[in-house]
Wavefront OBJ file of the C-alpha trace (Angstrom):
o trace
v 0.000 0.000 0.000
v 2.632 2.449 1.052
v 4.519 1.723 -2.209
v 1.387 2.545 -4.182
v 0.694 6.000 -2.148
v 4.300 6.862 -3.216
v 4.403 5.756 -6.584
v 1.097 8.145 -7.370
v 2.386 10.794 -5.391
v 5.472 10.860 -7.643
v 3.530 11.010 -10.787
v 1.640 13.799 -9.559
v 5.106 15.124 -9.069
v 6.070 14.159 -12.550
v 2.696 16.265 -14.008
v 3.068 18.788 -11.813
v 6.808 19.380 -12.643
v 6.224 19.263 -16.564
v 4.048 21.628 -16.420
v 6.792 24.237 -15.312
v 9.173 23.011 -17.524
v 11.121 21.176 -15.759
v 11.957 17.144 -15.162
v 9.991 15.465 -12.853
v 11.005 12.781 -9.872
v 10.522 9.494 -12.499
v 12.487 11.362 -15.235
v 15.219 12.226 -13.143
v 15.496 8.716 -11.570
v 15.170 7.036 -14.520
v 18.150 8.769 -16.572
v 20.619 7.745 -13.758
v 20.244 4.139 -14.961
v 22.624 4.854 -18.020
v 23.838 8.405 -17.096
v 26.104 9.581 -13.690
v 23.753 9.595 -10.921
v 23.499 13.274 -8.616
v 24.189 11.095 -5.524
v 26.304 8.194 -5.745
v 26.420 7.843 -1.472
v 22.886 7.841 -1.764
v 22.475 5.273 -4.230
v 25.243 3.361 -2.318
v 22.700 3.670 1.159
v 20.335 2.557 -0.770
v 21.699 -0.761 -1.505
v 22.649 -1.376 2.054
v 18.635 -0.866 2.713
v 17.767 -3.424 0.333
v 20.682 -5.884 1.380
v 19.418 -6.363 5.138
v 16.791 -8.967 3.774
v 20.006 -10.729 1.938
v 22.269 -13.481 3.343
v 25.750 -12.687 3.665
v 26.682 -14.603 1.165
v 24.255 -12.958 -1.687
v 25.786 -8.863 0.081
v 29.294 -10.220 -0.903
v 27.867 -11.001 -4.414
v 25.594 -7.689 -4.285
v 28.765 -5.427 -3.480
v 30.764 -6.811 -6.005
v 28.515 -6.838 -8.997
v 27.571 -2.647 -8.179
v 31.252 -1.848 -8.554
v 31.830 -4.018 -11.363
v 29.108 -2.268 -12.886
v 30.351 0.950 -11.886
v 33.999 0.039 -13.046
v 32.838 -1.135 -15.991
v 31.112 2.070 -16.989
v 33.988 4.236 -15.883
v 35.844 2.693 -18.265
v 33.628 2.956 -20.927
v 33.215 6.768 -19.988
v 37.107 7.095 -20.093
v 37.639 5.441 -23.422
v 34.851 7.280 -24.956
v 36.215 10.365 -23.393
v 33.160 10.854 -21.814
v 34.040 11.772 -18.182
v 31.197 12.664 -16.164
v 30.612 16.715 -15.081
v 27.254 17.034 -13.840
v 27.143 13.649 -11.986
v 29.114 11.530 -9.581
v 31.393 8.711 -11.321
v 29.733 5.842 -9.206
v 26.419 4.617 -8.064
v 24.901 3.379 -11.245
v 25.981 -0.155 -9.685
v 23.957 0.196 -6.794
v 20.875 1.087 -8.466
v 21.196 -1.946 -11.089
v 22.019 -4.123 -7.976
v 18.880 -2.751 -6.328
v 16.765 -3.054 -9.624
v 18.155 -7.119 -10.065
v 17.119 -8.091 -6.485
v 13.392 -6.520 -7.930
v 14.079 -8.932 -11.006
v 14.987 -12.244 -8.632
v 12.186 -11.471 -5.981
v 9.618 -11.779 -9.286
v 11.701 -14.723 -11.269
v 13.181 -16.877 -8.715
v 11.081 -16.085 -5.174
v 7.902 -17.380 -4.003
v 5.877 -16.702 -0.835
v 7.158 -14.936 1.792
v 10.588 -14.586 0.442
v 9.439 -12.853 -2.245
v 7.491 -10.134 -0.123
v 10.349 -10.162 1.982
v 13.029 -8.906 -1.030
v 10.412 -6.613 -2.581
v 10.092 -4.956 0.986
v 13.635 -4.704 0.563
v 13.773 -3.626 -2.499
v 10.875 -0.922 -1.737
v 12.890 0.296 1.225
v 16.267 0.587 -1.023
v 14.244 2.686 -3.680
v 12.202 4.829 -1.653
v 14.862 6.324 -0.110
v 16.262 7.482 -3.742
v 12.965 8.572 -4.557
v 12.279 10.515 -1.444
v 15.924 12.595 -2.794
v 14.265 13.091 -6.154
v 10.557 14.354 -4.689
v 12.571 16.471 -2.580
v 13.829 18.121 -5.327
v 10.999 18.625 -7.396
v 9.408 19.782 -4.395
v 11.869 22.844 -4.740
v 11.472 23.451 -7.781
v 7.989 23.762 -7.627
v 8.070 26.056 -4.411
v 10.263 28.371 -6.429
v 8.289 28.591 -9.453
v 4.517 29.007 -7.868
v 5.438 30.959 -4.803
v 6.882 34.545 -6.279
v 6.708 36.283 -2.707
v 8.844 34.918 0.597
v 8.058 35.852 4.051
v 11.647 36.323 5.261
v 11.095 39.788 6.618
v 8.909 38.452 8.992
v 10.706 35.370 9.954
v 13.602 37.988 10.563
v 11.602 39.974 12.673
v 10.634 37.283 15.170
v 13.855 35.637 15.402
v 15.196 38.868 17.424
v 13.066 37.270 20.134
v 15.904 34.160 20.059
v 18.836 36.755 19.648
v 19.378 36.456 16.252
v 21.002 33.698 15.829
v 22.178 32.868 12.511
v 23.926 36.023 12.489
v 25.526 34.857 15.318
v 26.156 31.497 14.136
v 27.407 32.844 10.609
v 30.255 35.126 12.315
v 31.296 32.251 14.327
v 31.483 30.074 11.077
v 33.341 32.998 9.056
v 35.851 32.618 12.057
v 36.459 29.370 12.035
v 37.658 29.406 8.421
v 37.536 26.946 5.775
v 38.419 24.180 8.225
v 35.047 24.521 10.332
v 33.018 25.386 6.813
v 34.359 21.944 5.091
v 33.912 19.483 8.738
v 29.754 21.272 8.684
v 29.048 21.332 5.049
v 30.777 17.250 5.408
v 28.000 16.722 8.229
v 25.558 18.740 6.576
v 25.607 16.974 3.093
v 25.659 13.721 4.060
v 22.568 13.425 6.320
v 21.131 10.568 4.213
v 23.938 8.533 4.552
v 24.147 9.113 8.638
v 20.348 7.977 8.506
v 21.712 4.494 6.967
v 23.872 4.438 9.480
v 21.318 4.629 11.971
v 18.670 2.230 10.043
v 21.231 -0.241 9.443
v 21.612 -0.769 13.276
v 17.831 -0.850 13.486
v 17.334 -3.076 10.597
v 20.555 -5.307 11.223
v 18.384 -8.577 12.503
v 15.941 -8.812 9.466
v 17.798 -11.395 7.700
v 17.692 -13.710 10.162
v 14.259 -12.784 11.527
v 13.565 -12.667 7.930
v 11.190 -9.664 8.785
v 11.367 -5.633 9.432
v 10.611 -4.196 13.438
v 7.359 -2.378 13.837
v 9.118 1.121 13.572
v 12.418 2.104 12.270
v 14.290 5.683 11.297
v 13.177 4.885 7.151
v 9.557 5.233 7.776
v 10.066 8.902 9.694
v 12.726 10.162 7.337
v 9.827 9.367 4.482
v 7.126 10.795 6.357
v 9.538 13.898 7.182
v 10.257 14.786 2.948
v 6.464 13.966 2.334
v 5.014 15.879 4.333
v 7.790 19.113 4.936
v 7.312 20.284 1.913
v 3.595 20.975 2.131
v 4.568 23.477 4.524
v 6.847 25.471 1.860
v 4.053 25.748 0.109
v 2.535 27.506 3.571
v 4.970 29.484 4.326
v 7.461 30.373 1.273
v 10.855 31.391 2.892
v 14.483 31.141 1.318
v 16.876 31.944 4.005
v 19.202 34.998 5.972
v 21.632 34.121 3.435
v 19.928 35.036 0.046
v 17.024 37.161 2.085
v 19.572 39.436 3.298
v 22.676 39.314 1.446
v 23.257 35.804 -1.213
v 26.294 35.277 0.875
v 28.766 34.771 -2.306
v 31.562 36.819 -0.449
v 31.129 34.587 2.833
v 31.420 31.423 0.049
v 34.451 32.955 -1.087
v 36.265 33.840 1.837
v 36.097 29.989 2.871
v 36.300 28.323 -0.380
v 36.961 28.602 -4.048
v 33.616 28.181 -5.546
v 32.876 31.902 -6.141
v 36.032 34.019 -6.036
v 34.464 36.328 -8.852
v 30.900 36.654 -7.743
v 29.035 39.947 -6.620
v 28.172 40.220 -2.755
v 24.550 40.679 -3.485
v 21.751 39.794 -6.317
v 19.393 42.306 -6.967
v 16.335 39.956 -4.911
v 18.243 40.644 -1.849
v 16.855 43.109 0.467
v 20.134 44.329 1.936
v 23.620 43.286 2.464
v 23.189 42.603 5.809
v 24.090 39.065 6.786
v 26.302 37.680 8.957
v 27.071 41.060 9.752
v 24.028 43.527 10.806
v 20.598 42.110 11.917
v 17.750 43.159 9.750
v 15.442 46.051 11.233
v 12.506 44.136 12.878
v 9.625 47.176 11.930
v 7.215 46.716 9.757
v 7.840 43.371 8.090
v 5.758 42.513 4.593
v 6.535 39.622 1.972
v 9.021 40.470 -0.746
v 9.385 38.786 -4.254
v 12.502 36.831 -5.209
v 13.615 35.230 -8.204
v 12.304 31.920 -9.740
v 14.873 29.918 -8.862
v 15.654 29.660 -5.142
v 14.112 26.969 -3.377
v 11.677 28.839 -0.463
v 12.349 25.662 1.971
v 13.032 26.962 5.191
v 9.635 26.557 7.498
v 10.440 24.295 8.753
v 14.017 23.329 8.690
v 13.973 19.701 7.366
v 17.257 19.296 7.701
v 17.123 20.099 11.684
v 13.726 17.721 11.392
v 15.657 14.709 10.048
v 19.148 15.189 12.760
v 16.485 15.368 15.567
v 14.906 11.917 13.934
v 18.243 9.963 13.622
v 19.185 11.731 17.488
v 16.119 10.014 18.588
v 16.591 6.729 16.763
v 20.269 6.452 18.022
v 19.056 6.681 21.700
v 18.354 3.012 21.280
v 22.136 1.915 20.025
v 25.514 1.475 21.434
v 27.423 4.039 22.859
v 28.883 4.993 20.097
v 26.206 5.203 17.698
v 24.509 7.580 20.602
v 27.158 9.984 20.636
v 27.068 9.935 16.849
v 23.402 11.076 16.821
v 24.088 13.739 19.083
v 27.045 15.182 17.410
v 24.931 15.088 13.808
v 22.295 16.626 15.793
v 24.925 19.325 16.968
v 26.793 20.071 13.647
v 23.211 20.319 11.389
v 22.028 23.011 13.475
v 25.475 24.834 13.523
v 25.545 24.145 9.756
v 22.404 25.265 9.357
v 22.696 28.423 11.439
v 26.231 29.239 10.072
v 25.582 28.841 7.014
v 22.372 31.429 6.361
v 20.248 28.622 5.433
v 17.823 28.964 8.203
v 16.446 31.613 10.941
v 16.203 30.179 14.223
v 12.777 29.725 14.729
v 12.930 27.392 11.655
v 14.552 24.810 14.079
v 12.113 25.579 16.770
v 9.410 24.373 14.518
v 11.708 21.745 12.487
v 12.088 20.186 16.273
v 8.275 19.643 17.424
v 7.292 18.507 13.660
v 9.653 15.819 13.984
v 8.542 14.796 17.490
v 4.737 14.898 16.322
v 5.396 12.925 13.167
v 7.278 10.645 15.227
v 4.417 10.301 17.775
v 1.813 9.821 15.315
v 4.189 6.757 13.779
v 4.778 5.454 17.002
v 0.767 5.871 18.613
v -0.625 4.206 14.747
v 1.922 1.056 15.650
v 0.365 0.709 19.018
v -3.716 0.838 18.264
v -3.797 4.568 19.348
v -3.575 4.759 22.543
v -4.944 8.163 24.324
v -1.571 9.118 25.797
v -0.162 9.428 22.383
v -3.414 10.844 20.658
v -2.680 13.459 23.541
v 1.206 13.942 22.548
v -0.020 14.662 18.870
v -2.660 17.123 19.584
v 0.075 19.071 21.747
v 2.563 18.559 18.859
v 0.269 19.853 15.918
v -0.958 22.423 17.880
v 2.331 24.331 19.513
v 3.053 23.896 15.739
v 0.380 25.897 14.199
v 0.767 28.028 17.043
v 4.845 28.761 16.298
v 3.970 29.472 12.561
v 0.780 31.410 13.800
v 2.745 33.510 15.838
v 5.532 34.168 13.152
v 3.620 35.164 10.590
v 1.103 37.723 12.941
v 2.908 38.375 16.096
v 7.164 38.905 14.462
v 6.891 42.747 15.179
v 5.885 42.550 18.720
v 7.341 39.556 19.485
v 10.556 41.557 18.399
v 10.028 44.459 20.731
v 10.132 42.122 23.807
v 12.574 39.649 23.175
v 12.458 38.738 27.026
v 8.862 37.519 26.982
v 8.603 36.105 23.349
v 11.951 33.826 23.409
v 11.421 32.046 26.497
v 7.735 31.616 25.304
v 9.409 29.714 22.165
v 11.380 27.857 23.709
v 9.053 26.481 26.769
v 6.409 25.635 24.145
v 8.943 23.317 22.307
v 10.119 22.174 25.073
v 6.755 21.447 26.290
v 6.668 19.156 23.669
v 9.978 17.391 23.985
v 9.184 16.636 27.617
v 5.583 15.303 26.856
v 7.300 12.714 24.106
v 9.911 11.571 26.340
v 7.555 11.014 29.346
v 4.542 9.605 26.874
v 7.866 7.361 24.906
v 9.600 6.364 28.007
v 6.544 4.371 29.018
v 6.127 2.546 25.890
v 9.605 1.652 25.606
v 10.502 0.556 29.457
v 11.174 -2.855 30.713
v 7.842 -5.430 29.796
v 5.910 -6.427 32.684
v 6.486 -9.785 33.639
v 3.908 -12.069 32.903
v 1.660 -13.695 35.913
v 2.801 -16.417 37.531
v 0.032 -19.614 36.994
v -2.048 -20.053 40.208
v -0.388 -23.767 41.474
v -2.727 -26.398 41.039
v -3.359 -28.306 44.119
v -2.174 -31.798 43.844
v -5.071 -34.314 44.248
v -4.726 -37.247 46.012
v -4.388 -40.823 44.970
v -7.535 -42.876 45.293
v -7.052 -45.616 48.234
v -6.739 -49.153 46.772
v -8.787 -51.635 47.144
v -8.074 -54.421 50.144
v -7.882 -57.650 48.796
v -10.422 -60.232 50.354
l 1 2 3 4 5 6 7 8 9 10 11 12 13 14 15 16 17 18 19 20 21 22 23 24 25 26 27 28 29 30 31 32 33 34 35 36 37 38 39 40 41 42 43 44 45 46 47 48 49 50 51 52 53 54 55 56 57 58 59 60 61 62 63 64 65 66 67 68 69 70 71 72 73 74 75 76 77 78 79 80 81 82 83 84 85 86 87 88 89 90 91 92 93 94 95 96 97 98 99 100 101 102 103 104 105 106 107 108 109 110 111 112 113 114 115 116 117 118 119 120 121 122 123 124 125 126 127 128 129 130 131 132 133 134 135 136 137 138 139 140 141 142 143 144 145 146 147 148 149 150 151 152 153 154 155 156 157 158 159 160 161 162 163 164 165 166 167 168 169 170 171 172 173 174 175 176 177 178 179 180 181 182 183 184 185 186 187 188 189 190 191 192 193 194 195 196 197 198 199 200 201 202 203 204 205 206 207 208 209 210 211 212 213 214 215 216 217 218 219 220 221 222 223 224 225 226 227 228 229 230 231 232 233 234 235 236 237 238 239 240 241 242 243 244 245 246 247 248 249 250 251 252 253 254 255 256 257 258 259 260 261 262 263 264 265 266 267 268 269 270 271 272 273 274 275 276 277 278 279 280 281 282 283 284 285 286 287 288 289 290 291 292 293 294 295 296 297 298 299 300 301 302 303 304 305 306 307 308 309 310 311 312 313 314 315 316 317 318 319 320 321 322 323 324 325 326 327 328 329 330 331 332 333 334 335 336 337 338 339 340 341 342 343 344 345 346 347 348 349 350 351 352 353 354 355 356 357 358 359 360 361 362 363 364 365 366 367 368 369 370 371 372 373 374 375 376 377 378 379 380 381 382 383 384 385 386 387 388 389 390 391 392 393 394 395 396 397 398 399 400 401 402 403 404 405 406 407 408 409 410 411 412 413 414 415 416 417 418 419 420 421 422 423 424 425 426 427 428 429 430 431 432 433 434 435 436 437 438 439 440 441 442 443 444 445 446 447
């Protein structure tokens, strides 16, 4: 069912993105069969998805044949003088390897081994095709939504101190050392989310089935439904808002040494530098181009998911989650992507998709009906508040920020209390009442 839901929503994609001109989800996936995929990682993570239902045996012969594949058509590429400039060099293996364990499931599997590799296969591939709706889902946001609300955004993140200005003179300091270790962490989210499912996911080939809940199905539900909420509330950033940022890039890197400091959609020249005046906010129009995907920040949505799915592992994978946790929102800050209130509301829309997942697996129970009513509604509240309360919420910092920050963390503490319950130690089961022992009948005296 789920892989029905998904495969329509992507052809609605598909319409909705050739109508603007532009490739759709299908299109794009399908071209990166033959052609240098955008993501090889990704298309590498997605292989290790699909090869938890696979004996060991059958991942040694999965690995290999992806880069033989991917060897092979490197050197095809090289002696065709072909080399690859919009794509990475790799990952076409992985998908073929991924699209051959569809093949076997249908040829050579029957029963429940067959369901078992296509749910494999399902899981591998809609990971890659959450990446592509993603960015169609950009796209789209940029081309139908002419007018951003960063000026009000702006204006209500003076009640948190302004902290990607903050964040984005810390980051200039650092220098290209702290910019390449965040834009590392920052870029490869997906493949920390493997990391993560992998652990969860690591007994299904001898269980030979999936657990109830694991980090795959939130990280979906995450890209599905985030991007509804661009269409909300259109926002592109501090960094192209107030200033595109292309000295910043080139004072850390060499992408744009020749750039100009501002486009002509920017309001001002302001960021990291100045904060924007907070008076009088009203939306602005920007170019056709930038994605407006910044209410809520997904990425800080998906680091709090794979923080909360690591709680479960080994040490190590714990204080993995936390530092990913850490480094997204100082990349995210740093960088001018985001305004701090996006990560207020990226936070409790993780934790209320997450309780919704979690309180559908257990028959809906009222504690967790509870937790998602508080979720949903602190987070209409937040964007409530931004978009008709930034200029006063501005003028008293003192009042407004610790308002935002006790209503999210209202919400973290009612899904660790409502969580914690579900996930302590099982009740032991009753003991059986004894069964009183009857005696033996008297025999009979012989005569």
């Amino acid at each position: 069912m789920t892989a029905v839901v998904a495969l329509g929503f992507m052809v609605l994609l598909e319409f909705a993105a050739r109508h603007h001109g532009v490739p759709g989800p299908i299109t794009n996936q399908a071209r990166e069969v033959v052609l240098p995929p955008d993501s090889g990682g990704l298309l590498y993570a997605a292989m290790a998805l699909t090869m938890v239902v696979l004996t060991w045996r059958e991942r040694f012969l999965a690995v290999g044949a992806a880069i033989g594949v991917d060897v092979l058509f490197l050197a095809v590429r090289w002696a065709a003088d072909a080399e690859p400039s919009d794509g990475h060099p790799f990952g076409i293996g992985a998908l073929w390897v991924v699209l051959g364990c569809a093949v076997v499931a249908v040829t050579r599997r029957t029963g429940r081994e067959r369901v078992l590799l296509l749910k494999g296969v399902g899981l591998g591939l809609l990971l890659v095709a959450g990446r592509k709706t993603g960015d169609t889902w950009l796209l789209i946001t940029a081309k139908t939504r002419p007018m951003v609300l960063d000026p009000y955004l702006a204006a209500a993140d003076h009640a948190l101190g302004d902290p990607s200005w903050l964040a984005g003179r810390l980051v200039t300091a650092t220098g290209p050392l702290g910019f390449h270790v965040l834009d590392f962490v920052y870029g490869n989210l997906a493949v920390a989310a493997v990391v993560v499912a992998l652990y969860q996911l690591r007994r299904v080939g001898a269980e030979r089935r999936f657990p109830r809940h694991h980090l795959v199905r939130t990280f979906l539900v995450i890209g599905l439904l985030g991007p509804a909420c661009y269409m909300v509330f259109p926002v592109v950033g501090p960094l192209y808002a107030y200033g595109t940022g292309n000295e910043y890039w080139a004072s850390v890197s060499l992408w744009a040494p020749d750039t100009p400091a501002t486009t002509p959609w920017a309001l001002a020249d302001l960021w990291p530098r100045t904060p924007p005046p907070s008076d009088a906010p009203a939306p602005m129009p920007f170019d056709g181009i930038t994605p407006r995907n910044c209410m809520p920040s997904l990425h800080t949505a998906w680091a709090t998911a794979i923080f909360i799915h690591s709680r479960t592992g080994p040490r190590l994978l714990r204080y993995a989650g936390t530092f990913w946790l850490v480094a997204t929102v100082c990349a995210t800050l740093g960088f001018g992507y985001h305004y701090g209130v996006d990560l207020l509301a990226g936070v409790v829309f993780t934790l209320t998709l997450e309780a919704a997942l979690r309180t559908h697996d257990r028959g809906r129970p009222r504690p967790g009906i509870r937790l998602v009513v508080h979720g949903a509604s602190v987070f209409v509240a937040l964007l409530v508040s931004y978009r008709l309360l930034p200029v006063p919420m501005a003028e008293h910092p003192w009042i407004a920020g610790p308002l935002l920050v006790l209503a999210t963390a209202s919400v973290v503490h009612h899904y660790v209390r409502t969580t914690a319950r579900w996930s302590g130690p099982a009740a032991p089961p009753p003991r059986p009442e004894p069964v009183p022992r009857q005696r033996p009948a008297p025999r009979a005296e012989a005569v």
